[in-house]
C-alpha positions in Angstrom: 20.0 195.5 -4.9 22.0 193.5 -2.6 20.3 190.5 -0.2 22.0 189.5 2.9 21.0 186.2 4.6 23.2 185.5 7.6 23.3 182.3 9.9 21.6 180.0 8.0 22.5 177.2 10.6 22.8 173.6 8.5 25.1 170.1 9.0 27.3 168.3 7.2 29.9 165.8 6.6 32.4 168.3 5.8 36.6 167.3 6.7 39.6 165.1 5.5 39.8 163.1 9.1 38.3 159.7 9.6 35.6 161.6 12.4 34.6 164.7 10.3 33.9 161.5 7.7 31.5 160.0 10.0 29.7 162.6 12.3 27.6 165.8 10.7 29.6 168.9 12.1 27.4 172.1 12.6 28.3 174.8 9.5 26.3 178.7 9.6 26.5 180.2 5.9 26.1 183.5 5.0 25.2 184.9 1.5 25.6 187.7 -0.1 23.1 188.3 -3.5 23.2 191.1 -6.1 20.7 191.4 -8.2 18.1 192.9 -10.0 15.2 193.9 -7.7 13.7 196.9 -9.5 10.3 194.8 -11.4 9.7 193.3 -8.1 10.3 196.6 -6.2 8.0 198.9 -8.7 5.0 196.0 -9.1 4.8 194.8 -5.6 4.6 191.3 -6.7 6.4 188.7 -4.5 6.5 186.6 -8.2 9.5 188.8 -9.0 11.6 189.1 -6.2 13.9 186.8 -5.2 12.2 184.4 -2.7 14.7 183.9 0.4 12.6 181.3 1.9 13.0 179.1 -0.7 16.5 179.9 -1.4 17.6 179.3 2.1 15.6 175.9 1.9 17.5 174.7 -1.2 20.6 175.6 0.2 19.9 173.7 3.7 18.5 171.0 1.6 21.8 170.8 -0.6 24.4 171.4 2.4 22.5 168.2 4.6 22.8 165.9 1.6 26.1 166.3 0.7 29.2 165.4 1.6 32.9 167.1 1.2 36.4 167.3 2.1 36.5 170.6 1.5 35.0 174.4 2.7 36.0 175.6 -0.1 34.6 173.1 -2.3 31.2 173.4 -0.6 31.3 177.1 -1.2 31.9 176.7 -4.9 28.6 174.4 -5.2 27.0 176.3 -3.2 27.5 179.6 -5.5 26.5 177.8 -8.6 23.4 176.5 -6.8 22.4 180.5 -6.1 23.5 181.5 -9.5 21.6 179.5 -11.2 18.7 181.7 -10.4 19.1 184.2 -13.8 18.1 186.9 -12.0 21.2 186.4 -9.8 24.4 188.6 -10.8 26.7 187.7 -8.2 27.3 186.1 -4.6 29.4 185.5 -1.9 29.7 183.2 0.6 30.9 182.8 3.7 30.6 179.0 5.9 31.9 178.8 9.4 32.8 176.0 10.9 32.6 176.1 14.4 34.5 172.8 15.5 37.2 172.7 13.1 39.6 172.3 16.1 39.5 172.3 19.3 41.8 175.7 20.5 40.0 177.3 17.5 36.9 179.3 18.4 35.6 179.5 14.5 37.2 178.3 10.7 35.6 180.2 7.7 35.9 180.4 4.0 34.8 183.4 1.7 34.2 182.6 -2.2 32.8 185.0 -4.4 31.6 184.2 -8.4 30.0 186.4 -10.8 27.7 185.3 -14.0 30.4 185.6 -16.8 
């Protein structure tokens, strides 16, 4: 089964210049989860699906109290935070960054990982 959770609207000191170092900048993630859903789907049991609530929670939680240069770098903690839900085969990611620049209406980056 594949999960989509879109727009998950967080903040962050994300950026390489001095004000992106000082001031949380807006970021809206969307994931992207395979995995498999089919105990959960044929018992009915919440216990053994994948709980988005709590996912998106960790990953608001992890985004708020962090701090990086990088997108990209966020992305690629951000996967190995989902993944390390065993259950979990692969994600992607997208984060947007709405105020990168000023003449730029949106800045994203797209990682994908898969359990090796």
């Amino acid at each position: 089964m594949k999960i989509e959770i879109k727009n998950i609207k967080t903040e962050a000191i994300i950026g390489v210049y001095e004000h992106e170092k000082t001031n949380k900048q807006p970021l809206f993630i969307d994931i992207q989860i395979s995995y498999d859903s089919g105990k959960a789907a044929q018992t009915d049991n919440i216990e053994y699906a994948l709980d988005y609530f709590e996912l998106t929670n960790s990953i608001i939680n992890f985004v708020e109290n962090s701090s990086f240069n990088l997108l990209e770098t966020l992305a690629e903690k951000l996967l190995d935070l989902i993944l390390l839900d065993q259950r979990i085969k692969k994600s992607s990611i997208t984060i947007r960054k709405p105020n990168a620049l000023e003449n730029l209406a949106d800045y994203s980056s797209v990682i994908a990982k898969r359990k090796q």
